[in-house]
C-alpha positions in Angstrom: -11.8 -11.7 -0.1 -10.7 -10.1 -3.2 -7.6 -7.6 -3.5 -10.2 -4.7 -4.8 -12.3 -5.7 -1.6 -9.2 -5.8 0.8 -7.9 -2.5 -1.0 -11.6 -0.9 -0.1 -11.7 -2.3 3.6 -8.5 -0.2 4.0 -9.5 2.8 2.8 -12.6 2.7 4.5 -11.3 2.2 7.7 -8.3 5.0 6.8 -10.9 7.3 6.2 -13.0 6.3 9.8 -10.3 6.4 11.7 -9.5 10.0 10.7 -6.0 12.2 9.8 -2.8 11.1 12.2 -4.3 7.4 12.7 -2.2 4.3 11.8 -4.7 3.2 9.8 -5.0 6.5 7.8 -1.4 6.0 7.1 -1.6 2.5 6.2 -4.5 3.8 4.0 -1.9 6.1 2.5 0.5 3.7 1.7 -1.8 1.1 -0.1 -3.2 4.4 -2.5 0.9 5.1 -3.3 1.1 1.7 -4.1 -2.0 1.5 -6.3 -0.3 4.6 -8.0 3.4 2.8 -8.2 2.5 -0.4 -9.1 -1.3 -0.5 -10.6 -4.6 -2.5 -10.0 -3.8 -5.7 -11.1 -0.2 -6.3 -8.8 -1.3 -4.8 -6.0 -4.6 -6.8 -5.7 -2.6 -9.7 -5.7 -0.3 -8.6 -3.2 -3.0 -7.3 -0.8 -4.5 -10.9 -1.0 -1.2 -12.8 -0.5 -0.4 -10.1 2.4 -4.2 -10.7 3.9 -3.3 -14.6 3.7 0.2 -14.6 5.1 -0.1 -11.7 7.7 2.1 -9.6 6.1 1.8 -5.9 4.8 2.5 -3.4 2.0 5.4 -0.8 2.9 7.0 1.3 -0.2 10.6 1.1 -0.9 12.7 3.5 -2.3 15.8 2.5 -4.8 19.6 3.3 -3.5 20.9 4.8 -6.5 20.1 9.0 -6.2 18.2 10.1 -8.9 15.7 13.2 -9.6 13.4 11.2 -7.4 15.2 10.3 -4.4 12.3 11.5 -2.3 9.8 8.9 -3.9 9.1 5.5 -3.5 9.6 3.4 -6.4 8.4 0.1 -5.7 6.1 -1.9 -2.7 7.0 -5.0 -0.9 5.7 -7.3 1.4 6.5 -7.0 4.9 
């Protein structure tokens, strides 16, 4: 399965599952991530996450700045 495919499963599911669901939070996170880090890097990391049981969670940087409030990055977890 492709990251685009995986990426659609999600959001599919998020929106199924309805507002307050894990999976409409999960849903959530993958779209910030699309947003952070674009198509192409988190395709890949959706298929290594599918492949290694592992997920997407957003991280936010240590040093304050205007954005403290906003993720900056995804990781694998």
């Amino acid at each position: 399965m492709t990251g685009k495919e995986i990426f659609d499963r999600y959001q599919l599911i998020a929106l199924a599952k309805g507002l307050g669901s894990q999976e409409f939070h999960y849903g959530n996170i993958l779209y910030q991530a699309l947003r952070i880090e674009g198509e192409e890097r988190l395709f890949e990391m959706l298929e290594l996450a599918e492949n290694t049981g592992k997920r997407i969670a957003l991280s936010y940087s240590a040093s304050p700045d205007d954005n403290q409030y906003e993720p900056d990055t995804a990781v694998l977890i």
